[in-house]
py3Dmol code that shows the C-alpha trace and the ligand (Angstrom):
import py3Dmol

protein = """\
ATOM      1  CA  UNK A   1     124.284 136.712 104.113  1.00  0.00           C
ATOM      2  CA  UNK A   2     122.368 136.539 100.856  1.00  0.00           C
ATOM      3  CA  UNK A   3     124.928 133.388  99.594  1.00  0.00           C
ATOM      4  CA  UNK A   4     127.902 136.206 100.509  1.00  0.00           C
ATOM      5  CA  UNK A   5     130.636 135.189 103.246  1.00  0.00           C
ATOM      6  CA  UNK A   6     131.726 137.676 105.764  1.00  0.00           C
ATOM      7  CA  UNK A   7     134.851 137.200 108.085  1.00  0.00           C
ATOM      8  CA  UNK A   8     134.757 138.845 111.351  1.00  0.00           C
ATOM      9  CA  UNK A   9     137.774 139.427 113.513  1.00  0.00           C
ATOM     10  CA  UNK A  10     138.230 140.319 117.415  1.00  0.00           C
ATOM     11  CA  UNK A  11     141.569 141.200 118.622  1.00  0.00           C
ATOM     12  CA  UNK A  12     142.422 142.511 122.032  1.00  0.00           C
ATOM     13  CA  UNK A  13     144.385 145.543 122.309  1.00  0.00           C
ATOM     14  CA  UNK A  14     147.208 145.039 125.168  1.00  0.00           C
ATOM     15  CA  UNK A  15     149.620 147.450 127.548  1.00  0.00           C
ATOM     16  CA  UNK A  16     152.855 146.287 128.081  1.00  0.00           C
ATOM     17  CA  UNK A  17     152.030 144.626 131.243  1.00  0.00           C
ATOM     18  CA  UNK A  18     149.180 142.394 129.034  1.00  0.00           C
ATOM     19  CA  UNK A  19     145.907 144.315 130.544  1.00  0.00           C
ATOM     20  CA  UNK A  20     143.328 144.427 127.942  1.00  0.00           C
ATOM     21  CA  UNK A  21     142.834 147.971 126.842  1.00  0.00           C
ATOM     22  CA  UNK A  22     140.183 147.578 124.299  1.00  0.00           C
ATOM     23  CA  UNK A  23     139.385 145.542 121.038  1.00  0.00           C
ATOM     24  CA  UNK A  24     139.798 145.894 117.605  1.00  0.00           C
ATOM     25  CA  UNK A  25     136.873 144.338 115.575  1.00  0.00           C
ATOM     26  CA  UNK A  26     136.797 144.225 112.034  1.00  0.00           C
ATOM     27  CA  UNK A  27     134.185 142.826 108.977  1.00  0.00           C
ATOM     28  CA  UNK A  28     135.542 141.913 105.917  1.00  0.00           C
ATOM     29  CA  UNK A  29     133.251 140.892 102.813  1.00  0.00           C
ATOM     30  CA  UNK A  30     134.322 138.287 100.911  1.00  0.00           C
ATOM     31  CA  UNK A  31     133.815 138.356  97.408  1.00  0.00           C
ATOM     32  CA  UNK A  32     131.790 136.433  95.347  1.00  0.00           C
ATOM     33  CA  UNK A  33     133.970 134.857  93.481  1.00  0.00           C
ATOM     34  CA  UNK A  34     135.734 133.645  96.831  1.00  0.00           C
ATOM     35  CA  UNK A  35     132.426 132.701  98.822  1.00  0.00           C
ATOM     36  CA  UNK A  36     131.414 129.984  95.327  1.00  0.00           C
ATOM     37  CA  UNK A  37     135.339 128.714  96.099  1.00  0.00           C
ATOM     38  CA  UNK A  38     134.683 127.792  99.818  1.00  0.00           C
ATOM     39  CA  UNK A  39     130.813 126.638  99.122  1.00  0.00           C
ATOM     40  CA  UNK A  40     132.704 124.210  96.387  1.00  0.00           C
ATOM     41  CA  UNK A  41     135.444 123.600  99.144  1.00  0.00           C
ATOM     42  CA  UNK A  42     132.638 122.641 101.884  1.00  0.00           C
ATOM     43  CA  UNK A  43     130.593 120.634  99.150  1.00  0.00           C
ATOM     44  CA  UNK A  44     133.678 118.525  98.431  1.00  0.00           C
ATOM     45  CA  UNK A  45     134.452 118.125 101.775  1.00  0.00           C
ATOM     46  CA  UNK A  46     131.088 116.571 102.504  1.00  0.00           C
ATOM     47  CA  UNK A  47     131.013 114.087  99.480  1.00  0.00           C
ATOM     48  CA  UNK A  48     134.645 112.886 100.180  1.00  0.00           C
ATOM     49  CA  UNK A  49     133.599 112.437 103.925  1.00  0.00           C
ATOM     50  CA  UNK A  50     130.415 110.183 103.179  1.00  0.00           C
ATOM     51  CA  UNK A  51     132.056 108.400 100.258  1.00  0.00           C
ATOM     52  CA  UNK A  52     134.789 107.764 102.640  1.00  0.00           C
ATOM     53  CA  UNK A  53     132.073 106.293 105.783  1.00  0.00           C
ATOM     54  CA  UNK A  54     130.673 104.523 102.514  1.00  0.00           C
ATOM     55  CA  UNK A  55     133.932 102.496 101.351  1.00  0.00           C
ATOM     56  CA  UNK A  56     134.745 101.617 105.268  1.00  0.00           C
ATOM     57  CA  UNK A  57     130.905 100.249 105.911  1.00  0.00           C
ATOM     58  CA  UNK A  58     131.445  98.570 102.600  1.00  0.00           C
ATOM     59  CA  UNK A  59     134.472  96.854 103.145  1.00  0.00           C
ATOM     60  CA  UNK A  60     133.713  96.199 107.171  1.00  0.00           C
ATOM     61  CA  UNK A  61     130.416  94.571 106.411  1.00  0.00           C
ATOM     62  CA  UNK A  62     131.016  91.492 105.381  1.00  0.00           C
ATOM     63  CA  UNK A  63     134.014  91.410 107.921  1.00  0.00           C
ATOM     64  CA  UNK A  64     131.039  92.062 111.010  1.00  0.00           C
ATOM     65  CA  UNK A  65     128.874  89.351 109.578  1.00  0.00           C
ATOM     66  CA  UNK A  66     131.039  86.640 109.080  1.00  0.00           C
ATOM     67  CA  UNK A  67     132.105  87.630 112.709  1.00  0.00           C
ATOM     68  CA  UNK A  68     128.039  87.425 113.511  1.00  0.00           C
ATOM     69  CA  UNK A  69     128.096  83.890 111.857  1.00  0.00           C
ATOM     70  CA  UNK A  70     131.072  82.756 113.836  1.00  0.00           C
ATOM     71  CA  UNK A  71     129.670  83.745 117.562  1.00  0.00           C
ATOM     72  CA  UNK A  72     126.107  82.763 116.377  1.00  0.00           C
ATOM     73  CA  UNK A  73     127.883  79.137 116.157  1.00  0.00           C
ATOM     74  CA  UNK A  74     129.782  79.212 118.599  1.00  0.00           C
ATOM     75  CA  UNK A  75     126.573  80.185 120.753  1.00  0.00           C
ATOM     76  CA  UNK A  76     124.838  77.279 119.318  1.00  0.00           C
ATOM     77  CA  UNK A  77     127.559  74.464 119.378  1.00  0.00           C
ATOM     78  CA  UNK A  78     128.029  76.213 123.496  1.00  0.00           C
ATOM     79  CA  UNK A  79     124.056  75.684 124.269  1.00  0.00           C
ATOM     80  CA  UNK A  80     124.406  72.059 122.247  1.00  0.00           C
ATOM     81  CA  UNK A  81     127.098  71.237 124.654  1.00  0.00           C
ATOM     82  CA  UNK A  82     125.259  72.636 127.632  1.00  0.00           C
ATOM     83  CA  UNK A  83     121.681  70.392 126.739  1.00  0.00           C
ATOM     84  CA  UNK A  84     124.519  67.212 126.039  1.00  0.00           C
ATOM     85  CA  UNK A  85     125.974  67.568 129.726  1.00  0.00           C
ATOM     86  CA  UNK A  86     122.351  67.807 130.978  1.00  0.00           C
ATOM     87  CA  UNK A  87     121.064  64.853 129.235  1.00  0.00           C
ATOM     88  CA  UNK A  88     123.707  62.838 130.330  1.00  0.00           C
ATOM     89  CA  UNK A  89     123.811  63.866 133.982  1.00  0.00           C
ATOM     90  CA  UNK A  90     120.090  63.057 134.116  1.00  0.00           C
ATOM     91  CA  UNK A  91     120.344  59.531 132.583  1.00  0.00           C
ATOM     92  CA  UNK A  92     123.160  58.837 134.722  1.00  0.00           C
ATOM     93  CA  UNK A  93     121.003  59.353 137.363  1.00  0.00           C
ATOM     94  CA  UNK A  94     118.396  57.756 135.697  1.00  0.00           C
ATOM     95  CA  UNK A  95     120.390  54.761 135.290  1.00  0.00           C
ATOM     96  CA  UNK A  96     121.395  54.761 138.622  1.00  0.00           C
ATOM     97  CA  UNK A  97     118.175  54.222 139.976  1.00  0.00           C
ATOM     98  CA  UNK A  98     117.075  51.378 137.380  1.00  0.00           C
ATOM     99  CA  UNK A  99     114.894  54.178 135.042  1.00  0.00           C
ATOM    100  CA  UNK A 100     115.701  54.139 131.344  1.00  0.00           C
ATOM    101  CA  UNK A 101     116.827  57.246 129.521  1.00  0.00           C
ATOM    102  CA  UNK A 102     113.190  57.059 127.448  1.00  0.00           C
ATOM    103  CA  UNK A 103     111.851  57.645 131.136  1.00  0.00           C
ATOM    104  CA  UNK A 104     113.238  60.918 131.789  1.00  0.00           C
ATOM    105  CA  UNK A 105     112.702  61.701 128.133  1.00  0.00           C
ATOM    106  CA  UNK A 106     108.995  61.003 128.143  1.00  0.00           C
ATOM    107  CA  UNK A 107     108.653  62.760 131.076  1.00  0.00           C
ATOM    108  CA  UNK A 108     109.975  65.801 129.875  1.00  0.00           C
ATOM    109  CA  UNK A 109     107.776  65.963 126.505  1.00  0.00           C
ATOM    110  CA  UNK A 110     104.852  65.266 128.049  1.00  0.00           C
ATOM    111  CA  UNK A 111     105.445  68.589 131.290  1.00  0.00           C
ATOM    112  CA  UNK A 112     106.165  70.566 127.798  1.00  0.00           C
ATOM    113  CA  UNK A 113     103.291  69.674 126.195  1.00  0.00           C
ATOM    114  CA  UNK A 114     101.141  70.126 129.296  1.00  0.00           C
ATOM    115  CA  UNK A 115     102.902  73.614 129.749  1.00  0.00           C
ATOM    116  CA  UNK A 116     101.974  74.895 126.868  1.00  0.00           C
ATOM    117  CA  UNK A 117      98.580  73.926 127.453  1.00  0.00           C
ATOM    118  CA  UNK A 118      98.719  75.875 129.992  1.00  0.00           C
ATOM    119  CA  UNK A 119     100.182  78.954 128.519  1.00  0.00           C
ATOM    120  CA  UNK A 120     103.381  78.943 130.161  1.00  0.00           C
ATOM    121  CA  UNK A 121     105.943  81.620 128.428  1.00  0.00           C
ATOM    122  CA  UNK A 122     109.223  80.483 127.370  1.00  0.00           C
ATOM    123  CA  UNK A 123     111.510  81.106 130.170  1.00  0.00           C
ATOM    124  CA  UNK A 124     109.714  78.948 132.410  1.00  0.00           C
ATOM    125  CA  UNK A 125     109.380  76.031 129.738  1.00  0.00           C
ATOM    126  CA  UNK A 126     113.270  76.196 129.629  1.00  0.00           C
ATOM    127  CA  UNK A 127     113.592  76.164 133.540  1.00  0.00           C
ATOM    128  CA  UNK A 128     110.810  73.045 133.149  1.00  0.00           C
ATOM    129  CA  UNK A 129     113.261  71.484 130.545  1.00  0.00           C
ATOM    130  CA  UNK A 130     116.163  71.543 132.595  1.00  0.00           C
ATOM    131  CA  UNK A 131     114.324  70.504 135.988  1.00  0.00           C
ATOM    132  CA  UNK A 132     112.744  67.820 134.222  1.00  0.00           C
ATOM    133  CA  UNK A 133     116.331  66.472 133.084  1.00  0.00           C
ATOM    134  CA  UNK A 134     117.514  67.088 136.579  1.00  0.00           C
ATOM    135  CA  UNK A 135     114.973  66.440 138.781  1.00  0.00           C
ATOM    136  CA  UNK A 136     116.326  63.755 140.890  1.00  0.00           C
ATOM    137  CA  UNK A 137     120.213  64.502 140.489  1.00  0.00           C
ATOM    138  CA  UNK A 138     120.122  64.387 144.573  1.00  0.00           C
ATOM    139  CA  UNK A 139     119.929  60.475 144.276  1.00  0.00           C
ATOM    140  CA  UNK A 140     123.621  60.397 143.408  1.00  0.00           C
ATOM    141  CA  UNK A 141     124.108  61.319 146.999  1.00  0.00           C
ATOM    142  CA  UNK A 142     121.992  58.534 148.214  1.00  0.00           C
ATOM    143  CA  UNK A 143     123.675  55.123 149.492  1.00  0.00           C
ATOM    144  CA  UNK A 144     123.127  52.148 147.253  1.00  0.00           C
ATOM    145  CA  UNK A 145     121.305  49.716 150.004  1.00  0.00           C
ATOM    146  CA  UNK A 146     118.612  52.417 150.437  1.00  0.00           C
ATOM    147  CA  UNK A 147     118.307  53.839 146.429  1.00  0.00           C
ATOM    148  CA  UNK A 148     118.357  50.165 145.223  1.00  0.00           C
ATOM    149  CA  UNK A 149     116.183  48.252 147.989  1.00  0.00           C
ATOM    150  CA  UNK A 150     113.790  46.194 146.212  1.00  0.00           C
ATOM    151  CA  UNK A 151     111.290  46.403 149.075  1.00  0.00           C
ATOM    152  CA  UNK A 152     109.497  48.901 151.110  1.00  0.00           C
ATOM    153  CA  UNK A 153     112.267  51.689 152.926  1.00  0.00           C
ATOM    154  CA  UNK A 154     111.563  51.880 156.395  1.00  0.00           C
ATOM    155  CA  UNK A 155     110.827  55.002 158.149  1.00  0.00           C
ATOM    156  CA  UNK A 156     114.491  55.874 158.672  1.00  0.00           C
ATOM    157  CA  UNK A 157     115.735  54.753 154.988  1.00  0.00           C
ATOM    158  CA  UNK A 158     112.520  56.955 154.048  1.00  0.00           C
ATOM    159  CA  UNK A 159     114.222  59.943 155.815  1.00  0.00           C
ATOM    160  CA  UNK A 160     117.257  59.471 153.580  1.00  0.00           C
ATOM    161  CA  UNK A 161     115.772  59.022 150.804  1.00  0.00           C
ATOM    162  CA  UNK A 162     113.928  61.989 150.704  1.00  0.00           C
ATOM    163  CA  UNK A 163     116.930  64.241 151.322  1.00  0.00           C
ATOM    164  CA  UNK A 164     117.851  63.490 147.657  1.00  0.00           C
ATOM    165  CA  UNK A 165     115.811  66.786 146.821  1.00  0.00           C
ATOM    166  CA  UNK A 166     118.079  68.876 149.029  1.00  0.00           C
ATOM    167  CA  UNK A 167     120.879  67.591 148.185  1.00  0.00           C
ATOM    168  CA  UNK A 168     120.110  68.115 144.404  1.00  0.00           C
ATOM    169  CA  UNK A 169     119.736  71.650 144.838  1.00  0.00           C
ATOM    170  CA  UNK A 170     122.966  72.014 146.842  1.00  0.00           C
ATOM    171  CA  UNK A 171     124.391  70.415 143.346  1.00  0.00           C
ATOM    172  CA  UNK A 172     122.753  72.542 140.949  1.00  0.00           C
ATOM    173  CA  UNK A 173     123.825  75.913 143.183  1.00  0.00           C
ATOM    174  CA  UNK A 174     127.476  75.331 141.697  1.00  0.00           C
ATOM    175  CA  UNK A 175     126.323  76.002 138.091  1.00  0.00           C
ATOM    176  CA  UNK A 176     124.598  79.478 137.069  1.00  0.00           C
ATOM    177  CA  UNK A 177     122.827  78.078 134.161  1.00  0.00           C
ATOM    178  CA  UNK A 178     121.052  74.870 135.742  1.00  0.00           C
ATOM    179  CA  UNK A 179     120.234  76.772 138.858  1.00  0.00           C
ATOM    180  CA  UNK A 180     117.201  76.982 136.535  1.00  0.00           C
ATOM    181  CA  UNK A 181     115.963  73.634 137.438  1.00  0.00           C
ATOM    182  CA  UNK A 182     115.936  74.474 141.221  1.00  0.00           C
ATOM    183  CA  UNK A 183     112.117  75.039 141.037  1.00  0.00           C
ATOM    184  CA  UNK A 184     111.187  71.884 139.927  1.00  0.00           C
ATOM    185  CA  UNK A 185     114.334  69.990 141.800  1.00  0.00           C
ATOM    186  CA  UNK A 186     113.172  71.529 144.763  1.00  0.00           C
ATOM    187  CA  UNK A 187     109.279  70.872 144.412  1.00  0.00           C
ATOM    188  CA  UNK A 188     108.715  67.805 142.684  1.00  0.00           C
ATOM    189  CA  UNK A 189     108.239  65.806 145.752  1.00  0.00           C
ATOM    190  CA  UNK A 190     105.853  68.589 147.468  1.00  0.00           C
ATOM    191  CA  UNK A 191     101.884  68.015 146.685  1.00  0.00           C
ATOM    192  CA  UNK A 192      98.881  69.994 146.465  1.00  0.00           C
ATOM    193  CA  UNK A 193      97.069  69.627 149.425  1.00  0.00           C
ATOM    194  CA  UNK A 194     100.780  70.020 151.317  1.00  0.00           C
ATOM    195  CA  UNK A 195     101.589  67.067 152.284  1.00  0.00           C
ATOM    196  CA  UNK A 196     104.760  66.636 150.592  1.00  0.00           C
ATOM    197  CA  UNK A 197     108.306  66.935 151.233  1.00  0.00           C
ATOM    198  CA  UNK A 198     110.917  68.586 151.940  1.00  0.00           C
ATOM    199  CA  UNK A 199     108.673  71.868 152.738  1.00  0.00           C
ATOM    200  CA  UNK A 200     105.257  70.973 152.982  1.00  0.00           C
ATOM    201  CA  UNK A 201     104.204  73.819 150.114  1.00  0.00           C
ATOM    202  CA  UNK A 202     100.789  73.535 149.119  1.00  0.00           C
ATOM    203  CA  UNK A 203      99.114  74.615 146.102  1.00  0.00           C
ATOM    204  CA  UNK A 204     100.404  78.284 144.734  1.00  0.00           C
ATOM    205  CA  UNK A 205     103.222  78.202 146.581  1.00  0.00           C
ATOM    206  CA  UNK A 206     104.556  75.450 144.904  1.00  0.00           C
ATOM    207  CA  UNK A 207     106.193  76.647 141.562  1.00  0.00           C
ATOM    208  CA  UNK A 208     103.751  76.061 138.765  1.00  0.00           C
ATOM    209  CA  UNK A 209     106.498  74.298 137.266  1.00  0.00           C
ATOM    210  CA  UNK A 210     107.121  71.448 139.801  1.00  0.00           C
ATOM    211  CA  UNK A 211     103.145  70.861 140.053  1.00  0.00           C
ATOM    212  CA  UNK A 212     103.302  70.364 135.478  1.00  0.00           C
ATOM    213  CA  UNK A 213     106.225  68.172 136.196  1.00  0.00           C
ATOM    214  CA  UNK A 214     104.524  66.052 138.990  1.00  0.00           C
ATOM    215  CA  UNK A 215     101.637  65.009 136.777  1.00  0.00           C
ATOM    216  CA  UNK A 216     104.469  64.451 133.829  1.00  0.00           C
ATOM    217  CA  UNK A 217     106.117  61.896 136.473  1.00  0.00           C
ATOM    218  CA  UNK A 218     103.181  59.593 138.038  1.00  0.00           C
ATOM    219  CA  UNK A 219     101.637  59.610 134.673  1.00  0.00           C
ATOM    220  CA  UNK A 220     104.832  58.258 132.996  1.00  0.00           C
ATOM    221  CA  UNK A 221     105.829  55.884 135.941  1.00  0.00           C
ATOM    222  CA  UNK A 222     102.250  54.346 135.525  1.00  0.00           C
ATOM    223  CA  UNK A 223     102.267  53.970 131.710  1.00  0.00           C
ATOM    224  CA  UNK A 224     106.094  52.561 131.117  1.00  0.00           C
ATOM    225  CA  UNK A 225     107.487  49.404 131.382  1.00  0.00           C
ATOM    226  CA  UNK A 226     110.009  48.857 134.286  1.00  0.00           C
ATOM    227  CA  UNK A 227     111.979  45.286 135.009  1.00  0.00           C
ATOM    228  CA  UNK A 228     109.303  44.679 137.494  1.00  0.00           C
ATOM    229  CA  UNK A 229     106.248  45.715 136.117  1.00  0.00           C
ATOM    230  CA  UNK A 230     103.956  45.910 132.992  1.00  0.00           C
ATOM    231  CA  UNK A 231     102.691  49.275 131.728  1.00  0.00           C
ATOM    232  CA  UNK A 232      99.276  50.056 133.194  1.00  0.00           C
ATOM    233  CA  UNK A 233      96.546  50.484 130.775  1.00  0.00           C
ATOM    234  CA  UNK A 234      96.300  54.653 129.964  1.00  0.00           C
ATOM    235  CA  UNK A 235      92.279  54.311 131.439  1.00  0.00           C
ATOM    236  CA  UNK A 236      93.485  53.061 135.000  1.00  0.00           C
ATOM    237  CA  UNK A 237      96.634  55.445 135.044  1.00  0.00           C
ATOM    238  CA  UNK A 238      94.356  58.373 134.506  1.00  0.00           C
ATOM    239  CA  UNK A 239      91.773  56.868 137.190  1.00  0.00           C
ATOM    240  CA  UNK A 240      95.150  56.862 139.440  1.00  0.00           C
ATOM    241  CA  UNK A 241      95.917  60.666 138.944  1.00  0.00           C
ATOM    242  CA  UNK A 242      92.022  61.772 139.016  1.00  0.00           C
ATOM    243  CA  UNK A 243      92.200  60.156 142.580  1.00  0.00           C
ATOM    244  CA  UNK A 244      95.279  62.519 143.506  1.00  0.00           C
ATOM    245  CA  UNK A 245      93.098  65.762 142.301  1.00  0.00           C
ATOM    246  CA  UNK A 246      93.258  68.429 145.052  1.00  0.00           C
ATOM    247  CA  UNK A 247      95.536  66.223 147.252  1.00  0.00           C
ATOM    248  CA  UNK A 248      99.170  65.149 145.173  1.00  0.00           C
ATOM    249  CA  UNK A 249      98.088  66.818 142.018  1.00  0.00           C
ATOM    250  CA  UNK A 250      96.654  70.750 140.881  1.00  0.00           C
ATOM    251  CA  UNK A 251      93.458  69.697 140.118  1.00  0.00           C
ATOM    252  CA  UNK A 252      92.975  72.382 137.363  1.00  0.00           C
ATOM    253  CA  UNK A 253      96.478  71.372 135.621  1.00  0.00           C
ATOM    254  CA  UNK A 254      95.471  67.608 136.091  1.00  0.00           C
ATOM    255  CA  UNK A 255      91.793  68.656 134.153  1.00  0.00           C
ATOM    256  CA  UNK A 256      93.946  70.247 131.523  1.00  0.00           C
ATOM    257  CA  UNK A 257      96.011  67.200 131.396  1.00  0.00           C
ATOM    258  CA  UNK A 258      93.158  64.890 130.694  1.00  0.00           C
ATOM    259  CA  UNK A 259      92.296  66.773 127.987  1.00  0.00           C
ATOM    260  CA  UNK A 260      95.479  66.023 126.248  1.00  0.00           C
ATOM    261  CA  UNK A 261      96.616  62.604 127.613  1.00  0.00           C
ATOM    262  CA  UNK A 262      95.061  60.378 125.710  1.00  0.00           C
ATOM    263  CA  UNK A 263      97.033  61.939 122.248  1.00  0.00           C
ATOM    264  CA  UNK A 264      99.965  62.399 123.776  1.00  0.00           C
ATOM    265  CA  UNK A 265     100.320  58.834 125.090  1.00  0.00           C
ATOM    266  CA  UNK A 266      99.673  57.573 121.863  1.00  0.00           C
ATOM    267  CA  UNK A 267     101.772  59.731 120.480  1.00  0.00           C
ATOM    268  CA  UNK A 268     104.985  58.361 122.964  1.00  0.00           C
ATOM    269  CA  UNK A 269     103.760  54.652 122.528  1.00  0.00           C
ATOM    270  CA  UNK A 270     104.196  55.142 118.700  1.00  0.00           C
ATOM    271  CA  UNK A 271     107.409  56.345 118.880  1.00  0.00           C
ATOM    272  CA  UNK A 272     108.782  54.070 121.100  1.00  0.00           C
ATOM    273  CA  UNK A 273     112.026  54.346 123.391  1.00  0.00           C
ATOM    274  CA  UNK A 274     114.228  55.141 120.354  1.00  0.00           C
ATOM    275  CA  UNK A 275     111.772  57.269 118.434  1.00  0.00           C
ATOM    276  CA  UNK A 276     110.955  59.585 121.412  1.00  0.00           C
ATOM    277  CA  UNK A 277     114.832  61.054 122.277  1.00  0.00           C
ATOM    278  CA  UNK A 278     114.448  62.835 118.500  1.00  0.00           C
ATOM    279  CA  UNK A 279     111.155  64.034 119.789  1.00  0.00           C
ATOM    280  CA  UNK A 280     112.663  65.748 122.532  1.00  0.00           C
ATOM    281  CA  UNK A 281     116.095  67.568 120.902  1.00  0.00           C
ATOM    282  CA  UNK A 282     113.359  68.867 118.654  1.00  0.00           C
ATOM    283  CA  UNK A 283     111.024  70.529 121.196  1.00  0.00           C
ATOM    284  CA  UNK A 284     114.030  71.483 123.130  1.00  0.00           C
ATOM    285  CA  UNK A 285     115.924  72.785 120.053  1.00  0.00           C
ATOM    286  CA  UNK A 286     112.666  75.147 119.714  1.00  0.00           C
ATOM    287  CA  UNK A 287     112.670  76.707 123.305  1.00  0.00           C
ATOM    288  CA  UNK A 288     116.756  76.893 123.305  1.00  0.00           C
ATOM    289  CA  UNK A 289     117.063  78.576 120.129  1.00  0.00           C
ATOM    290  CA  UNK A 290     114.576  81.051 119.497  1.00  0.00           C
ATOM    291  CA  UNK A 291     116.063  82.650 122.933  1.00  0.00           C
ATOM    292  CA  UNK A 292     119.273  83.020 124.807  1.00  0.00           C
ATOM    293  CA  UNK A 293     118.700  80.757 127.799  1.00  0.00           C
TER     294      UNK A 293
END
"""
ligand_1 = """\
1
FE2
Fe 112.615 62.567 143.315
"""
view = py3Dmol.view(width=600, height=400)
view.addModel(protein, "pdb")
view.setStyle({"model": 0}, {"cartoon": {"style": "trace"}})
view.addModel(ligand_1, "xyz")
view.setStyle({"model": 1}, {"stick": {}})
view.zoomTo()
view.show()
């Protein structure tokens, strides 16, 4: 009170047996002189306590970031590791069934590009990514003499054949981080109008995903080069797709599609097989980094 200190004081008074008979209190006034000594005491106190919190923050700091720096790489070199294995399970698939790597590469940069056109966020690029990669990992499961027949499958080869899409998805169930890729593993094969396989989804209820990546596919299995065919001209290969409108393909994804087609394929046919896999770590290096996938 007015910059004095006061000390009170409460003290039971006890009987022999320990019952409380009454209190003593007592107020003692400090004198000046002694209240400036423990306002000094309490300002020292104070300064010594932050300068102390200072020096420890000071010396911890760096210690915190280069620990920062060393999980922020080891993130990174993880998520490198984890886009490696992916890449090479899908072109070991890919190779499998006579495709080229550049295949499922082209493929993939062009259902990016498409899904951005189409607004997509981030998350589901990255599930696109990985799908794309991983679409037809099922075909591992699939006997050579049917996945390699150079002729028409018959209707019982057919049946086998399309159970590659099931079986994919009971492969990518035994890894958290690629059962990402089950939307578009799952749906590539279905089609618009519903008349795909394996459950017959048609339109919205096919992920928006699978229906990007199934214009991605026919467009790029029209345009490449295979061991038994020439590319076909970009013209005819759109006139194939604009026939599917409404029945294989989204017909408002396909319109957005056109709209970009003809730069993007000139943009792949420039870069050529080799050019386009540095393409692709650098759009995927975008979506992988700027968020934890
Ligand atoms: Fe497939």
């Amino acid at each position: 009170m007015d910059g004095l200190f006061f000390i009170q004081t409460m003290e039971p008074l006890l009987d022999r047996e320990g019952w409380v008979l009454g209190y003593f209190e007592s107020v003692f006034q400090l004198s000046a002189e002694r209240s400036g000594e423990i306002v000094k005491d309490i300002a020292m106190m104070v300064a010594v306590s932050s300068l102390s919190v200072l020096a420890a923050a000071l010396v911890l700091l760096p210690i915190f970031v280069a620990f920062n720096r060393g999980v922020m790489g080891l993130s990174r070199r993880l998520l490198d590791a984890n886009i490696d294995i992916l890449t090479v399970l899908g072109s070991a698939i890919a190779k499998r069934d006579s495709d080229t790597h550049a295949h499922n590469y082209r493929v993939t940069i062009l259902a990016i590009r498409l899904a951005e056109a189409m607004d997509l966020d981030a998350a589901s690029i990255r599930r696109l990514v990985k799908g794309a990669f991983l679409h037809d990992v099922g075909k591992i499961a699939i006997p050579d003499h049917i996945l390699l027949k150079p002729g028409k499958l018959d209707a019982d080869e057919f049946a086998v054949m399309k159970t590659h899409v099931v079986r994919g998805l009971d492969i990518l169930h035994s890894s958290a981080w690629l059962a990402d890729a089950a939307d578009v593993v799952g749906g590539h094969h279905e089609k618009f109008d519903g008349s795909g396989y394996p459950a017959g989804f048609a339109g919205g209820a096919i992920p928006a995903i699978a229906r990007i990546f199934a214009i991605a596919d026919v467009f790029d299995a029209l345009t490449s080069r295979r061991p038994y065919k020439d590319p076909m001209p970009f013209a005819a290969a759109m006139d194939i797709l604009h026939a599917g409108a409404g029945g294989h393909f989204d017909p408002d994804m396909l319109a957005r599609f056109a709209a970009i087609a003809e730069g993007l394929h000139g943009r792949l046919t420039t870069l050529g097989d080799v050019g386009v896999e540095g393409e692709l770590r650098r759009l995927v290096g975008h979506y992988f980094v700027s968020s934890p996938a």
